[in-house]
mmCIF entry with sequence, helices, sheets and N, C-alpha, C, O atoms, coordinates in Angstrom:
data_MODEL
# 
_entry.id   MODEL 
# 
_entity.id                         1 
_entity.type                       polymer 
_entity.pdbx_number_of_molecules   1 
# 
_entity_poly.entity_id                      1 
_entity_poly.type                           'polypeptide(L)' 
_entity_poly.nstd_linkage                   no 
_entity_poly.nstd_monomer                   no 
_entity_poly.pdbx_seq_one_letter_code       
;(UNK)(UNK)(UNK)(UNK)(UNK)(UNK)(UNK)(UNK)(UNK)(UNK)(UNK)(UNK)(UNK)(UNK)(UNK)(UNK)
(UNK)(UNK)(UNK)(UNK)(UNK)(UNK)(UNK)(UNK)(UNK)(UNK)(UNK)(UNK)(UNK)(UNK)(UNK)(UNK)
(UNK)(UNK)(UNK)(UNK)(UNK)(UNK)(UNK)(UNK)(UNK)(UNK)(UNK)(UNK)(UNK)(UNK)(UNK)(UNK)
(UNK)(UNK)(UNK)
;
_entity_poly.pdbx_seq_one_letter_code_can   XXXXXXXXXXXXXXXXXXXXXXXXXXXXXXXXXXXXXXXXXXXXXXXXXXX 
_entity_poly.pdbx_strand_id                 A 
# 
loop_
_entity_poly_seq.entity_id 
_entity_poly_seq.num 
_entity_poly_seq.mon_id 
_entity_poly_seq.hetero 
1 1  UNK n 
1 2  UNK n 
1 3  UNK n 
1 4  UNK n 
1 5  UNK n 
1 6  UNK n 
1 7  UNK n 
1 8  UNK n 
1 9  UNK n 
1 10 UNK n 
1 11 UNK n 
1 12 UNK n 
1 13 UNK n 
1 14 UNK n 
1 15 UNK n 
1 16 UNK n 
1 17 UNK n 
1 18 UNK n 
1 19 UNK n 
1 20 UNK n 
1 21 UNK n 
1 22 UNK n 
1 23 UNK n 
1 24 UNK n 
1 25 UNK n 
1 26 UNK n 
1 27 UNK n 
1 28 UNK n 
1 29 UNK n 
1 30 UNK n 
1 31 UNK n 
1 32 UNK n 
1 33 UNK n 
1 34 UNK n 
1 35 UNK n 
1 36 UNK n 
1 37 UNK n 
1 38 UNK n 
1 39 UNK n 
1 40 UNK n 
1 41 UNK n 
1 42 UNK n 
1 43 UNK n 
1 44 UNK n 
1 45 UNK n 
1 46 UNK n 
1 47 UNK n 
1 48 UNK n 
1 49 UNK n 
1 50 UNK n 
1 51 UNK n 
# 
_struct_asym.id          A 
_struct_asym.entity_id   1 
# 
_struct_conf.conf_type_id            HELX_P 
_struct_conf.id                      HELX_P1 
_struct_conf.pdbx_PDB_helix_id       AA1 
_struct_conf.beg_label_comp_id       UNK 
_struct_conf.beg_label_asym_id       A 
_struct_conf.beg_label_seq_id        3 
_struct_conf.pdbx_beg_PDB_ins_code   ? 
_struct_conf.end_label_comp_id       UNK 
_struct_conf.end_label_asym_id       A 
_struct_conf.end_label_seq_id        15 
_struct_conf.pdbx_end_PDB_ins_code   ? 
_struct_conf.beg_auth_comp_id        UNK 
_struct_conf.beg_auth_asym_id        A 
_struct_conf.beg_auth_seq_id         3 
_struct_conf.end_auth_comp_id        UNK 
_struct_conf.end_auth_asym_id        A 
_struct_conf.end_auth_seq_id         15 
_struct_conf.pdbx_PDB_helix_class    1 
_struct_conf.details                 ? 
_struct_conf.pdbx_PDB_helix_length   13 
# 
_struct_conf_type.id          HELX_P 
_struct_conf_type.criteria    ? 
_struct_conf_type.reference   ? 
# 
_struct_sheet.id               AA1 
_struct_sheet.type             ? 
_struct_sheet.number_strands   3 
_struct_sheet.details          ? 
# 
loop_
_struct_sheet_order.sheet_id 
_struct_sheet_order.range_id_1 
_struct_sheet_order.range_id_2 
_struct_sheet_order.offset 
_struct_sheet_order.sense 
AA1 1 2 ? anti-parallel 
AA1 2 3 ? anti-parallel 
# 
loop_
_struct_sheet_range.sheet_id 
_struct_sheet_range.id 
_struct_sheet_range.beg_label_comp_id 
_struct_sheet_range.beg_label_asym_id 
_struct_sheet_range.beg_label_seq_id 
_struct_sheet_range.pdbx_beg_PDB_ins_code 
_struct_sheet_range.end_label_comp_id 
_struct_sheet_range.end_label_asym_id 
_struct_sheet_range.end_label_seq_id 
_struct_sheet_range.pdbx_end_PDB_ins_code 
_struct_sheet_range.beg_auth_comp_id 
_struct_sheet_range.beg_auth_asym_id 
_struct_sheet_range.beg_auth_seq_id 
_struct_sheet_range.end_auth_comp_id 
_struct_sheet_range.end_auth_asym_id 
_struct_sheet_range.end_auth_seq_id 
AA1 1 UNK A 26 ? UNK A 31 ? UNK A 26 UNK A 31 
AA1 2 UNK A 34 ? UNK A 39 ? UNK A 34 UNK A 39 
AA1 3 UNK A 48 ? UNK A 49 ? UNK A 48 UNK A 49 
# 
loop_
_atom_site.group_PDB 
_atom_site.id 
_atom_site.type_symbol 
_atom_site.label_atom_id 
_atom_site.label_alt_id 
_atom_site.label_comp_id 
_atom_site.label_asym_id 
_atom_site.label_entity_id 
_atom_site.label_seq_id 
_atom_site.pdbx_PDB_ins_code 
_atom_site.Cartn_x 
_atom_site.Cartn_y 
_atom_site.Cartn_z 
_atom_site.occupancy 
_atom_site.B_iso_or_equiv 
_atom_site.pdbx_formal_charge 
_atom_site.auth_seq_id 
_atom_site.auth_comp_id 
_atom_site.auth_asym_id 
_atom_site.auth_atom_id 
_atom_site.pdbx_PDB_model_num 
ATOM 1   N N  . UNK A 1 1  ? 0.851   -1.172 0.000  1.00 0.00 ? 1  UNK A N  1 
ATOM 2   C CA . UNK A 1 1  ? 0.000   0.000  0.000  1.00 0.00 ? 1  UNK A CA 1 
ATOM 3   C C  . UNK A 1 1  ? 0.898   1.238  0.000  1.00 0.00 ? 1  UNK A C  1 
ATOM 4   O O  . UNK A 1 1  ? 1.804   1.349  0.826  1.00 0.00 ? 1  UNK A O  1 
ATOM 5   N N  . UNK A 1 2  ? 0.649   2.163  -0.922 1.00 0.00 ? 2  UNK A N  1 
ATOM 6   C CA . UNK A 1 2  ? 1.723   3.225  -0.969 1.00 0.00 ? 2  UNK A CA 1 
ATOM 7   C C  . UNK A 1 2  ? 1.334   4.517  0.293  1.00 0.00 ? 2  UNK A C  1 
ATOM 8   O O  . UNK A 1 2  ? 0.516   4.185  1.151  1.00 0.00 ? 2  UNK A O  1 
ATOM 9   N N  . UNK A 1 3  ? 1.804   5.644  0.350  1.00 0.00 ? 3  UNK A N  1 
ATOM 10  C CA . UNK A 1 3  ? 1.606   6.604  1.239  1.00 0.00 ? 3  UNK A CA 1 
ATOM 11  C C  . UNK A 1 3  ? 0.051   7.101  0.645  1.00 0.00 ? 3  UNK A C  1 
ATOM 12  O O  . UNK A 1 3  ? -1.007  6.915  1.245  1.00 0.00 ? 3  UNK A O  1 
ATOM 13  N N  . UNK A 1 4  ? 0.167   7.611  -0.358 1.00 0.00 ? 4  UNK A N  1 
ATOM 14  C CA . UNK A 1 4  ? -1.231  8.149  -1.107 1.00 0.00 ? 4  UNK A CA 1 
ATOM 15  C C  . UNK A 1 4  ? -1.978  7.756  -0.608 1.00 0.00 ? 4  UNK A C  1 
ATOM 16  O O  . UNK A 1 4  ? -2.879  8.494  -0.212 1.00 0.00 ? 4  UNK A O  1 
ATOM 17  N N  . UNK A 1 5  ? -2.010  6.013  -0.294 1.00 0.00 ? 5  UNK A N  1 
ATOM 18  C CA . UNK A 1 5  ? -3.663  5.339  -0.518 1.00 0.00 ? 5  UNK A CA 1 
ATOM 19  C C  . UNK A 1 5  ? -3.975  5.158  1.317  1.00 0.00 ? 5  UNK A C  1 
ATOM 20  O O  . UNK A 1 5  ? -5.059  4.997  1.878  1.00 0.00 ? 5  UNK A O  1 
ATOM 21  N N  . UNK A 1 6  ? -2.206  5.285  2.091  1.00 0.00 ? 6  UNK A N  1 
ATOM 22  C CA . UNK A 1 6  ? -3.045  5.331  3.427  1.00 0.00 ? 6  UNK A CA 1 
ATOM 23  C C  . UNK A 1 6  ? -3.921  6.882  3.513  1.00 0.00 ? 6  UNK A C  1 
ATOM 24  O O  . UNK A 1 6  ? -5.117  7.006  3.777  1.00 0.00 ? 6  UNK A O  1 
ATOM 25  N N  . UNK A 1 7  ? -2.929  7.994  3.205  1.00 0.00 ? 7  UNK A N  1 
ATOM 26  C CA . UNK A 1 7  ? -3.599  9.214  3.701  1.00 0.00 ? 7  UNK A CA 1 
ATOM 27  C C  . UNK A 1 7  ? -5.222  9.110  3.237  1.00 0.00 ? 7  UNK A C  1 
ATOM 28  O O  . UNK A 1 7  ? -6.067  9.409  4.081  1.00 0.00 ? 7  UNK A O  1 
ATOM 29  N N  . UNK A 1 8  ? -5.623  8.709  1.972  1.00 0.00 ? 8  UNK A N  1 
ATOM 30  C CA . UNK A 1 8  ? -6.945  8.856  1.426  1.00 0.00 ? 8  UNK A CA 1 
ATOM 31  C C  . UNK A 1 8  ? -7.406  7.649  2.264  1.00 0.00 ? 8  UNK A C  1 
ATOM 32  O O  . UNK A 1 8  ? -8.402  8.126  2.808  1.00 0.00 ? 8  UNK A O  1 
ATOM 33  N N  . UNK A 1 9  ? -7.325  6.678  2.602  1.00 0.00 ? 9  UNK A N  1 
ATOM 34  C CA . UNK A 1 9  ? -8.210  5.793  3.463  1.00 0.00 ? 9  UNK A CA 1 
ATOM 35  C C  . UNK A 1 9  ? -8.370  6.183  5.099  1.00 0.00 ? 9  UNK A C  1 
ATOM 36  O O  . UNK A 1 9  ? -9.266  5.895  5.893  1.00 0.00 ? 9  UNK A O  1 
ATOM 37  N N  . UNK A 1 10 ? -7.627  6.646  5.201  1.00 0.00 ? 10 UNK A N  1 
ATOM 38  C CA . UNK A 1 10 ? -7.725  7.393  6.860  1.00 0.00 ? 10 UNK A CA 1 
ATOM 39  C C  . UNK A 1 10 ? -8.490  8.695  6.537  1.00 0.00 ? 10 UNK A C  1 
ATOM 40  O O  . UNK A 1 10 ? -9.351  8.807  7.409  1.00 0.00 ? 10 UNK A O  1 
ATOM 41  N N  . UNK A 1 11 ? -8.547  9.555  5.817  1.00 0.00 ? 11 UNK A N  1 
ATOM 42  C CA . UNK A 1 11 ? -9.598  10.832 5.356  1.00 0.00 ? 11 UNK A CA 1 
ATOM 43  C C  . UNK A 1 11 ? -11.061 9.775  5.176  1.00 0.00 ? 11 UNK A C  1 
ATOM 44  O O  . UNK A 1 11 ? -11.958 9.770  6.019  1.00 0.00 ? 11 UNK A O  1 
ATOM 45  N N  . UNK A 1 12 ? -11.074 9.119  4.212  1.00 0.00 ? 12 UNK A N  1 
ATOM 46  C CA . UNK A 1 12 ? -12.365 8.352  3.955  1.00 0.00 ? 12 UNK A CA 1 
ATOM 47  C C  . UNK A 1 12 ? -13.192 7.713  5.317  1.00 0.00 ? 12 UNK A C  1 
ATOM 48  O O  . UNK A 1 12 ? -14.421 7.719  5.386  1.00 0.00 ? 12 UNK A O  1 
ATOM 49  N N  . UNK A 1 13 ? -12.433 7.245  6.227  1.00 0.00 ? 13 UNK A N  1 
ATOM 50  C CA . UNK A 1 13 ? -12.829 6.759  7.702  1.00 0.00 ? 13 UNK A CA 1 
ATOM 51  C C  . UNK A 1 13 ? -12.991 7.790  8.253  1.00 0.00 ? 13 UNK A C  1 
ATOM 52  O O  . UNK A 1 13 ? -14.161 7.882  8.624  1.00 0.00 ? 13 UNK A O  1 
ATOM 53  N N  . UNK A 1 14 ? -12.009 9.198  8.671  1.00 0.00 ? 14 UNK A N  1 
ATOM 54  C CA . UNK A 1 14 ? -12.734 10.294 9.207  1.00 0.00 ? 14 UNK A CA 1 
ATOM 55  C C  . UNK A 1 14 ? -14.279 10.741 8.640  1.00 0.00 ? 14 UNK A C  1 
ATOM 56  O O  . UNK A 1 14 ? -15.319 10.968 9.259  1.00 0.00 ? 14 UNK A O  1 
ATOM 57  N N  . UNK A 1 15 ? -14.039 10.760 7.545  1.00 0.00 ? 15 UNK A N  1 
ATOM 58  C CA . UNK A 1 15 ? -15.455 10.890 6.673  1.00 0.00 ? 15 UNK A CA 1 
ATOM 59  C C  . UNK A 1 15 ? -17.139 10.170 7.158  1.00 0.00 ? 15 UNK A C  1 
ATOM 60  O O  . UNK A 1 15 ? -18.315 10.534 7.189  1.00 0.00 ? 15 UNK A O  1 
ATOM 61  N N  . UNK A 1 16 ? -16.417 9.107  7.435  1.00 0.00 ? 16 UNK A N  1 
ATOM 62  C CA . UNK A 1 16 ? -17.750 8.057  7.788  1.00 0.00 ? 16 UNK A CA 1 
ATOM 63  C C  . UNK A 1 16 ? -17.773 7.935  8.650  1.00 0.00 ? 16 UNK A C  1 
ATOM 64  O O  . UNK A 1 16 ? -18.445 7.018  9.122  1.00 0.00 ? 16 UNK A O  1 
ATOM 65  N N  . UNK A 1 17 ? -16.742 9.144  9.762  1.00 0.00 ? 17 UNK A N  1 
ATOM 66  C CA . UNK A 1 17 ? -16.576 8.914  11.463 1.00 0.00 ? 17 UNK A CA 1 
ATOM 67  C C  . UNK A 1 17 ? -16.266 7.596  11.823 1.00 0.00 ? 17 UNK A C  1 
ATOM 68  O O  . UNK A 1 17 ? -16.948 7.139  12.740 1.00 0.00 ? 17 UNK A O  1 
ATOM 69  N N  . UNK A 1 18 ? -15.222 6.711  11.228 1.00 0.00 ? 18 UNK A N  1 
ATOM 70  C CA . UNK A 1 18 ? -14.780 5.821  11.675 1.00 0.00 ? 18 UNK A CA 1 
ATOM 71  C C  . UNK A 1 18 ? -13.348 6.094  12.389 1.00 0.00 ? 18 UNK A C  1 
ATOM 72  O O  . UNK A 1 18 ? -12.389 6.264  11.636 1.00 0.00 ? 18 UNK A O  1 
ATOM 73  N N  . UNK A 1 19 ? -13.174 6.138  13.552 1.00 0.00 ? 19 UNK A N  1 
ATOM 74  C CA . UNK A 1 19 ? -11.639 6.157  14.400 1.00 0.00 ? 19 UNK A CA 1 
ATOM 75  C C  . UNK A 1 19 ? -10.502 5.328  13.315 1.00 0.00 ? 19 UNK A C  1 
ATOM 76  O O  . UNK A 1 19 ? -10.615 4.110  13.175 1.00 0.00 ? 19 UNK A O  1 
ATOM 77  N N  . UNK A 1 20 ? -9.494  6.045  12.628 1.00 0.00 ? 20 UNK A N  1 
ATOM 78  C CA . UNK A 1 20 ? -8.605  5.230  11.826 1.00 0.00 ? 20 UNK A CA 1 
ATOM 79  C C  . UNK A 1 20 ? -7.703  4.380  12.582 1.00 0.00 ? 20 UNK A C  1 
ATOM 80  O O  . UNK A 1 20 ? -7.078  3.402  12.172 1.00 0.00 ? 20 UNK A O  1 
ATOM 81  N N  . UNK A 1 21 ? -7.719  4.833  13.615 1.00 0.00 ? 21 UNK A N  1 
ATOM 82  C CA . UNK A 1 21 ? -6.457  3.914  14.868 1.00 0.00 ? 21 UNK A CA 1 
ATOM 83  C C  . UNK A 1 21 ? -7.439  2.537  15.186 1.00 0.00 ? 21 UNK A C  1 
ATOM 84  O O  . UNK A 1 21 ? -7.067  1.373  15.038 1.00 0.00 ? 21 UNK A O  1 
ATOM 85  N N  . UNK A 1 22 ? -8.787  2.983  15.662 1.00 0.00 ? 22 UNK A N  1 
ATOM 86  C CA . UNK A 1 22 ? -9.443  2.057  16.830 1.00 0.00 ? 22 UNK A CA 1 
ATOM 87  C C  . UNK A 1 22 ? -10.570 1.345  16.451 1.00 0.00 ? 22 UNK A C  1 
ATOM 88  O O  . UNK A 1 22 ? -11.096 0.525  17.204 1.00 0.00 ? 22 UNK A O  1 
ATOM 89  N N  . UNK A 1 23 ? -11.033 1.629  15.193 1.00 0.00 ? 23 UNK A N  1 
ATOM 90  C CA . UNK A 1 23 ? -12.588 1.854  14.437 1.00 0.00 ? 23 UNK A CA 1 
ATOM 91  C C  . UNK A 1 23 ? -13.086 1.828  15.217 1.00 0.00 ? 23 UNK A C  1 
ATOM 92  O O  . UNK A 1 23 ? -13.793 0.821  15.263 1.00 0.00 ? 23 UNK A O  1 
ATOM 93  N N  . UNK A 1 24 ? -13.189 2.589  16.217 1.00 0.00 ? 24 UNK A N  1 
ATOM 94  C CA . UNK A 1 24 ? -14.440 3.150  17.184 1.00 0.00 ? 24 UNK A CA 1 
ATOM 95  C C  . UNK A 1 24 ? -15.247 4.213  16.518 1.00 0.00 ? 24 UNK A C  1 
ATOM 96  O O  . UNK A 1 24 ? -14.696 4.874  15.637 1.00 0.00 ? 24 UNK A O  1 
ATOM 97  N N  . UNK A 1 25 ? -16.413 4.441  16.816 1.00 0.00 ? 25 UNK A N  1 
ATOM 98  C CA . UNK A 1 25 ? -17.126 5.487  16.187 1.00 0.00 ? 25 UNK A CA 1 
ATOM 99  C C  . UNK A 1 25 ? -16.248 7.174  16.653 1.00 0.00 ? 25 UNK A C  1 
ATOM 100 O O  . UNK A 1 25 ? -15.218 7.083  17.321 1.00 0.00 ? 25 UNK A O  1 
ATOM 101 N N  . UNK A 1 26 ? -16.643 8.270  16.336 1.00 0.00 ? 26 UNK A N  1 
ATOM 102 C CA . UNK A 1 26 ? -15.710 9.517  16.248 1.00 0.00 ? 26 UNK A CA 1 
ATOM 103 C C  . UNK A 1 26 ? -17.333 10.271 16.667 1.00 0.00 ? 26 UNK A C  1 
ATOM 104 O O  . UNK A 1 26 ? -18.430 10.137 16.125 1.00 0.00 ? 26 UNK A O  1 
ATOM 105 N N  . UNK A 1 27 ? -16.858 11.160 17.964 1.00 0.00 ? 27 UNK A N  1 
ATOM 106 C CA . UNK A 1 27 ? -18.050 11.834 18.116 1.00 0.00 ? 27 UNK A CA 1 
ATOM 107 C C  . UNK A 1 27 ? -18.036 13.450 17.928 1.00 0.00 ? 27 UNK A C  1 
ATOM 108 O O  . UNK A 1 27 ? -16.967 13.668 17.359 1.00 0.00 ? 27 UNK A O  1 
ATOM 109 N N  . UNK A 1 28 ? -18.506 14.319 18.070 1.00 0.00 ? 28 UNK A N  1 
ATOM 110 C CA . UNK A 1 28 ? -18.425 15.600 18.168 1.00 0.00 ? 28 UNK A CA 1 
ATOM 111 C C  . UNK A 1 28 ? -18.161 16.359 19.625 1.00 0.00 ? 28 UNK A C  1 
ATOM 112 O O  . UNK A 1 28 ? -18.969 16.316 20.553 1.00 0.00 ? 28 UNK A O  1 
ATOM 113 N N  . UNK A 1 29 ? -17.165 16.911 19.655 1.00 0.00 ? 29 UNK A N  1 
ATOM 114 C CA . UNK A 1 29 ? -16.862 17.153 21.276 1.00 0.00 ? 29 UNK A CA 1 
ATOM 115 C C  . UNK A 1 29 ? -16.580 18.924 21.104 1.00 0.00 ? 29 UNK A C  1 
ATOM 116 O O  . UNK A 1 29 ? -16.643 19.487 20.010 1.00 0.00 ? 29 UNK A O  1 
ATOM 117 N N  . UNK A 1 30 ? -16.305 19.548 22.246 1.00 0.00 ? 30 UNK A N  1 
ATOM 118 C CA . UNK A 1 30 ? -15.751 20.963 22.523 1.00 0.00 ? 30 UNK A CA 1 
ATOM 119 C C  . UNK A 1 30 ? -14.928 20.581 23.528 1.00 0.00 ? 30 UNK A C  1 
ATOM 120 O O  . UNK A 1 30 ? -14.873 19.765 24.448 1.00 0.00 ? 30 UNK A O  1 
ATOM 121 N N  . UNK A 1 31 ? -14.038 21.841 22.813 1.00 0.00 ? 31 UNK A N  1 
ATOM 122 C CA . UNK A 1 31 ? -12.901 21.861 23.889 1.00 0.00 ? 31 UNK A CA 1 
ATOM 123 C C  . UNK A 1 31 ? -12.404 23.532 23.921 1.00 0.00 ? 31 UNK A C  1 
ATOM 124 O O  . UNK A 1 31 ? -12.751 24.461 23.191 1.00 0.00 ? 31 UNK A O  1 
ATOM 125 N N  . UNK A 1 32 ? -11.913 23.515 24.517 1.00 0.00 ? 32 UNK A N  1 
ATOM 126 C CA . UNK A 1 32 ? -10.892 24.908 24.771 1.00 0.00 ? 32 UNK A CA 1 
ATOM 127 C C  . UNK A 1 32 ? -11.017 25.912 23.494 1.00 0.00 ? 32 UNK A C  1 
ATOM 128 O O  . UNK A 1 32 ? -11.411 27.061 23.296 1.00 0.00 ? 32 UNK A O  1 
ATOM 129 N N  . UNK A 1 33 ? -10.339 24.602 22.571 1.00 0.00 ? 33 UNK A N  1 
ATOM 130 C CA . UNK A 1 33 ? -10.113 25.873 21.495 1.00 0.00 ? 33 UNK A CA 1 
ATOM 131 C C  . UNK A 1 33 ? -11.380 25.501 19.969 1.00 0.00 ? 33 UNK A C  1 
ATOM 132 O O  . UNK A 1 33 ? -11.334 25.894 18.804 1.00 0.00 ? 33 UNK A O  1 
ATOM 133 N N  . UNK A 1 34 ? -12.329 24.656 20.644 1.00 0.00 ? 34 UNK A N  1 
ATOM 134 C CA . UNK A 1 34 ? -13.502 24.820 19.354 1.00 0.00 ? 34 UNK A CA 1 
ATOM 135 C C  . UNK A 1 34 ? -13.690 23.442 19.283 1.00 0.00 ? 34 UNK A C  1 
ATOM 136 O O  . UNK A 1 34 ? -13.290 22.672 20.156 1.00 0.00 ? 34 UNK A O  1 
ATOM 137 N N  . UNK A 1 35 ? -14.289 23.099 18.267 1.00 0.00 ? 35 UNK A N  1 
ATOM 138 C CA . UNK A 1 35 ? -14.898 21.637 18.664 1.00 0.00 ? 35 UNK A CA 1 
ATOM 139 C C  . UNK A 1 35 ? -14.087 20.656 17.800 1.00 0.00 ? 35 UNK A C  1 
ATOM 140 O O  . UNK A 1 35 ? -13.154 21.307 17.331 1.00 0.00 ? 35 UNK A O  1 
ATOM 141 N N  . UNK A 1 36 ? -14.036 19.574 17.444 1.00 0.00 ? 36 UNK A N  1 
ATOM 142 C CA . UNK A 1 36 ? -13.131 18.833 17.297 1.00 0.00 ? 36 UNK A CA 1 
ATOM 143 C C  . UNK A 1 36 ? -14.026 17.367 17.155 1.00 0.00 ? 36 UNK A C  1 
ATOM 144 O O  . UNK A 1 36 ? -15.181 17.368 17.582 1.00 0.00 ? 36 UNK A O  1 
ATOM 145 N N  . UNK A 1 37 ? -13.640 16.528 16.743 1.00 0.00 ? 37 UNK A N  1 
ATOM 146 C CA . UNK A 1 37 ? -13.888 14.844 16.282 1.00 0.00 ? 37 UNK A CA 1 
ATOM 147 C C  . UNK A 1 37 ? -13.173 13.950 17.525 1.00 0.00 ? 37 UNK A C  1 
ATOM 148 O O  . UNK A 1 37 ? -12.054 13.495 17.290 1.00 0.00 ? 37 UNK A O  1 
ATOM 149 N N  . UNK A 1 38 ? -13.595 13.768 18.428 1.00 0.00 ? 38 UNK A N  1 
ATOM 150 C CA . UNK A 1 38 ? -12.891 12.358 19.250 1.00 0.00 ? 38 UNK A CA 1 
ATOM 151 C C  . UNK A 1 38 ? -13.522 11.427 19.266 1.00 0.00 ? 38 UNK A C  1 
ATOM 152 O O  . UNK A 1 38 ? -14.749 11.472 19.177 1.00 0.00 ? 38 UNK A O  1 
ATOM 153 N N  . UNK A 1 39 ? -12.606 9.952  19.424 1.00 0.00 ? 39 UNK A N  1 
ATOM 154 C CA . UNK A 1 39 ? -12.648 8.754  19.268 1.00 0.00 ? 39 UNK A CA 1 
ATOM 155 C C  . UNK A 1 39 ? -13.572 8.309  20.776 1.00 0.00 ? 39 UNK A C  1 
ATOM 156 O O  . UNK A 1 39 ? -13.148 8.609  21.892 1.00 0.00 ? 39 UNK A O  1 
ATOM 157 N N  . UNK A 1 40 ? -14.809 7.594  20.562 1.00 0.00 ? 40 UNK A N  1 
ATOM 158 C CA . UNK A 1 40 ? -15.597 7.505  21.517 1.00 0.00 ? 40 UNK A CA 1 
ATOM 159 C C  . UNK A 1 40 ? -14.930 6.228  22.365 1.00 0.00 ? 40 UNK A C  1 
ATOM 160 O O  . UNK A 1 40 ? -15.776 5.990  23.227 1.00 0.00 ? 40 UNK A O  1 
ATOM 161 N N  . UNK A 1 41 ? -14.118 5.542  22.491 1.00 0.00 ? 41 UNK A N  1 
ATOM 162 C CA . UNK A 1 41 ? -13.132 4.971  23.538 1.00 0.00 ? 41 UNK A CA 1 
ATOM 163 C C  . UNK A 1 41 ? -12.151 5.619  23.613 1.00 0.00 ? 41 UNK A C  1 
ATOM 164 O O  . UNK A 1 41 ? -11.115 5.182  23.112 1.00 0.00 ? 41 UNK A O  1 
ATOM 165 N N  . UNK A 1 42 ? -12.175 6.878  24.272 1.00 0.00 ? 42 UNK A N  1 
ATOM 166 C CA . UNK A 1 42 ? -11.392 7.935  25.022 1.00 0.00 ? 42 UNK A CA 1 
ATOM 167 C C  . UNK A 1 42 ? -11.480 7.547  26.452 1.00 0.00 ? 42 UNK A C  1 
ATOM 168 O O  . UNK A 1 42 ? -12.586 7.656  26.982 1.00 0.00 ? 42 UNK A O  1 
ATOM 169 N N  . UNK A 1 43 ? -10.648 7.183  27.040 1.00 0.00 ? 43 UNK A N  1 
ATOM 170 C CA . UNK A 1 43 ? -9.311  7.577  27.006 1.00 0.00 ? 43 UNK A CA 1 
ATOM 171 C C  . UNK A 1 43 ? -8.296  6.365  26.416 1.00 0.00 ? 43 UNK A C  1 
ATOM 172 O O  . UNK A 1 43 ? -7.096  6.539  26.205 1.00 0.00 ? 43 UNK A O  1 
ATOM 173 N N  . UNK A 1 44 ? -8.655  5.741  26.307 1.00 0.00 ? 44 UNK A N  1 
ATOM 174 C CA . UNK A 1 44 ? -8.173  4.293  25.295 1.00 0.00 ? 44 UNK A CA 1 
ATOM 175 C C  . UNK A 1 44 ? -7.867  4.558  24.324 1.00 0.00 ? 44 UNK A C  1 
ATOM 176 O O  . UNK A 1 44 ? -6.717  4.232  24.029 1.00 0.00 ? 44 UNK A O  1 
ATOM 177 N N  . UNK A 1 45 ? -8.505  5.119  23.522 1.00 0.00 ? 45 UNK A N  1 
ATOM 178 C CA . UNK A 1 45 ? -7.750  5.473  22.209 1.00 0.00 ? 45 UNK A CA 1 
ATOM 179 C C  . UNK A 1 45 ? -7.801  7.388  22.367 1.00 0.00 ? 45 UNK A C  1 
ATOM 180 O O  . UNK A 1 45 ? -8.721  8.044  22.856 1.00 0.00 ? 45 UNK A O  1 
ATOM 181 N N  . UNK A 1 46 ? -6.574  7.878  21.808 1.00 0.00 ? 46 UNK A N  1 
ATOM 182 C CA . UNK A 1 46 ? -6.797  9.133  21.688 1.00 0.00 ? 46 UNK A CA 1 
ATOM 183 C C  . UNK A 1 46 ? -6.821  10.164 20.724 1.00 0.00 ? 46 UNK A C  1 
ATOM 184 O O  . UNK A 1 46 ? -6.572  11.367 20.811 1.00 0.00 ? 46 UNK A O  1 
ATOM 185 N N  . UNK A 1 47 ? -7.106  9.583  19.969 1.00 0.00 ? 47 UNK A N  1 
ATOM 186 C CA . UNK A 1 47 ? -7.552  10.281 18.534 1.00 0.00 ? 47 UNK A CA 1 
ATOM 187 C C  . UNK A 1 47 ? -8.549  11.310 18.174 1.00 0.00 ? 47 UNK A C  1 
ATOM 188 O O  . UNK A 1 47 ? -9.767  11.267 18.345 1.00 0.00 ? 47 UNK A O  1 
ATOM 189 N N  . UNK A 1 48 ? -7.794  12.282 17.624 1.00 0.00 ? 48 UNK A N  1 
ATOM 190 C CA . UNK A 1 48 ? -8.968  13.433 17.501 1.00 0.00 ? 48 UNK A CA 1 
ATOM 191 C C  . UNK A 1 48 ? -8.717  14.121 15.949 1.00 0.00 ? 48 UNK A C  1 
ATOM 192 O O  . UNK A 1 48 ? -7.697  14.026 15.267 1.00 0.00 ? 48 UNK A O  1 
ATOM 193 N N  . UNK A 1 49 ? -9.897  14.793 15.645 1.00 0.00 ? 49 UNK A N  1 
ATOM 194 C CA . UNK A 1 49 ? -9.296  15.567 14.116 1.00 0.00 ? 49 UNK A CA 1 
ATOM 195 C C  . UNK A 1 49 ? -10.478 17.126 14.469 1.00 0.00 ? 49 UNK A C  1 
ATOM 196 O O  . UNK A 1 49 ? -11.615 17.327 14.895 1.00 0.00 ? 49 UNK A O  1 
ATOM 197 N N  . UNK A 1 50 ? -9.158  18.008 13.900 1.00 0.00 ? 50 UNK A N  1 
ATOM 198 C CA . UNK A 1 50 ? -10.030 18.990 13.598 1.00 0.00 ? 50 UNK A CA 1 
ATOM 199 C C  . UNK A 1 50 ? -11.324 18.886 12.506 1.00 0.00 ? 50 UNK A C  1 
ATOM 200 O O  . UNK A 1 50 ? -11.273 18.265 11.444 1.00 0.00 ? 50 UNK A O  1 
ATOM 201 N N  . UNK A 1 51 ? -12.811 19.843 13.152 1.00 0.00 ? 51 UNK A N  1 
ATOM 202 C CA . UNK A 1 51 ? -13.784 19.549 11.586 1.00 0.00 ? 51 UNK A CA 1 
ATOM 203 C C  . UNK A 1 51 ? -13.669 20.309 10.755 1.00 0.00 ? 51 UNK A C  1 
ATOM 204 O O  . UNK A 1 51 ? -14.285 20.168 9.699  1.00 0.00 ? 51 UNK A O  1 
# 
């Protein structure tokens, strides 16, 4: 699998709110500095993306 096809398959899973680390679902959260995508087995997995 080359670099290209991970970056576009990890965008495509953010997309469908799939956690690319954990495939846990990705929820909508706030924080400090605005809201953000985290991985709903937090603190277990800690994955987040700006929206």
């Amino acid at each position: 699998m080359s670099i290209r096809n991970k970056g576009r398959n990890r965008n495509d899973a953010i997309e469908k709110k799939i956690c690319p680390n954990c495939s846990g679902q990705l929820v909508n959260r706030t924080g400090p500095y605005g809201n953000f995508l985290g991985c709903s087995n937090y603190p277990k997995c800690r994955f987040n993306s700006k929206l």
